[in-house]
C-alpha positions as CSV (number, residue, x, y, z in Angstrom):
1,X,0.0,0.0,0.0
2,X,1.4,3.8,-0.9
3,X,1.1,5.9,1.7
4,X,2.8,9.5,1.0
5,X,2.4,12.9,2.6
6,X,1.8,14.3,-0.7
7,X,-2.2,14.4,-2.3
8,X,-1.1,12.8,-5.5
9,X,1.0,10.0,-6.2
10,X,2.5,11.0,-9.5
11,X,1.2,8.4,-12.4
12,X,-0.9,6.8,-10.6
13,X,-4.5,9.0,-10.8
14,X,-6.7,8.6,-7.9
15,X,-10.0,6.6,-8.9
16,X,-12.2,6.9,-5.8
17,X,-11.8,8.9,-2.6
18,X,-13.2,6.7,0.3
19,X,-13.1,8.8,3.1
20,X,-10.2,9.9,6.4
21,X,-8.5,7.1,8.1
22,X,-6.5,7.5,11.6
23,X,-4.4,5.7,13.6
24,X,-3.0,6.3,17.1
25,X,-0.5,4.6,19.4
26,X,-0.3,6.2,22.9
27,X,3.1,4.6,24.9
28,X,4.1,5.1,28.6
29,X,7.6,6.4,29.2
30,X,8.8,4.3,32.1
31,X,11.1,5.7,35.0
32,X,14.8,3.9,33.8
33,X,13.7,5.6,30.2
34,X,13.8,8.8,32.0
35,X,16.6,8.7,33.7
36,X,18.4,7.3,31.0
37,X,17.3,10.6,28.8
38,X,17.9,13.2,31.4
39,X,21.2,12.0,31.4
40,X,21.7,11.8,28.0
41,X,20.2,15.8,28.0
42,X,22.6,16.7,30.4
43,X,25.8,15.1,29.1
44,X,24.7,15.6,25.2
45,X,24.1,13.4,22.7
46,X,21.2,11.6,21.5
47,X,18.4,9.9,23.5
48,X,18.2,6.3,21.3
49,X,15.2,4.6,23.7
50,X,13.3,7.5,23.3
51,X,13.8,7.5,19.3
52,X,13.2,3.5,19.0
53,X,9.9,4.3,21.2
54,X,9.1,7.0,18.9
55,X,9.7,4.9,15.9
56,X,7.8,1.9,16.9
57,X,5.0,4.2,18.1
58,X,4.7,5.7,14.2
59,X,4.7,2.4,12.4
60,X,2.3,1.2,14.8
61,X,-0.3,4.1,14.4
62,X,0.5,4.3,10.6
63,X,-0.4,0.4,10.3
64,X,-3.5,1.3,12.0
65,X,-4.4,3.8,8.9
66,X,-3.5,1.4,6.5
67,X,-5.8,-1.2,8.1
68,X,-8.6,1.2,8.3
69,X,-7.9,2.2,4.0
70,X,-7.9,-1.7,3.6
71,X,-11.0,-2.0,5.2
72,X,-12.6,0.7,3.0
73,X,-11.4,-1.0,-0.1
74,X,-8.1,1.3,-0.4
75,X,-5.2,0.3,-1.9
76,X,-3.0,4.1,-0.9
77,X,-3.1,6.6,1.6
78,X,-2.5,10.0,0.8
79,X,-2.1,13.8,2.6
80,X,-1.1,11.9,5.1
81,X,0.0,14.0,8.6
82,X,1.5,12.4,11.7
83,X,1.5,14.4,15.1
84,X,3.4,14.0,18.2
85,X,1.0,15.0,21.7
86,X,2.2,14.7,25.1
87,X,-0.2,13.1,27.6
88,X,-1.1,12.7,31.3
89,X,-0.5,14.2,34.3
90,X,4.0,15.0,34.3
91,X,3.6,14.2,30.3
92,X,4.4,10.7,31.4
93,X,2.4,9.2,27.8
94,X,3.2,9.7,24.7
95,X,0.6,10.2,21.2
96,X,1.1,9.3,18.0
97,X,-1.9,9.9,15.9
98,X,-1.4,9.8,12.1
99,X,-4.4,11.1,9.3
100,X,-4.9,10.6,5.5
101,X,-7.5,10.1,2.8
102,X,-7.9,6.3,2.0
103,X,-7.9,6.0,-2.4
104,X,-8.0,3.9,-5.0
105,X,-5.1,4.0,-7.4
């Protein structure tokens, strides 16, 4: 399935609009994460648990989409957004909600 950010997917002209799709994936952070990343802030450098959390969070939420579009009939997902929310009380979740139009190709 073609999923793009962009509203066209060049040579391929959309047949059929079949309506918005979503996904979201909301993840805790747990407390060794934390610490791990505060002091990775304070000594520099890059936080990689947080990014593999992020990462597995966004294919998780935009599999969600695609199973929605495939469940319409869709074979692509296009003008496709992802957003990034912090949740609960001390931001201690995480949302990942991706958005597109489900098409036919």
């Amino acid at each position: 399935m073609i999923v793009t950010t962009t509203t066209v997917v060049e040579g391929h002209p959309v047949k059929d609009y079949l309506g918005v799709v979503t996904g979201e994936v909301i993840v805790g952070a747990n407390l060794f994460r934390d610490v791990m990343a505060s002091i990775t802030d304070i000594v520099g450098g890059r936080s990689g648990k947080y990014e593999q959390v992020l990462a597995r969070a966004r294919k998780e939420a935009i599999a969600e989409m695609q199973r929605e579009a495939e469940a319409l009939g869709g074979n692509a997902v296009v003008g496709v957004d992802i957003d990034y929310e912090v949740l609960g009380q001390n931001g201690s979740m995480l949302m990942v909600s991706v958005s597109g139009t489900a098409v036919t190709l």
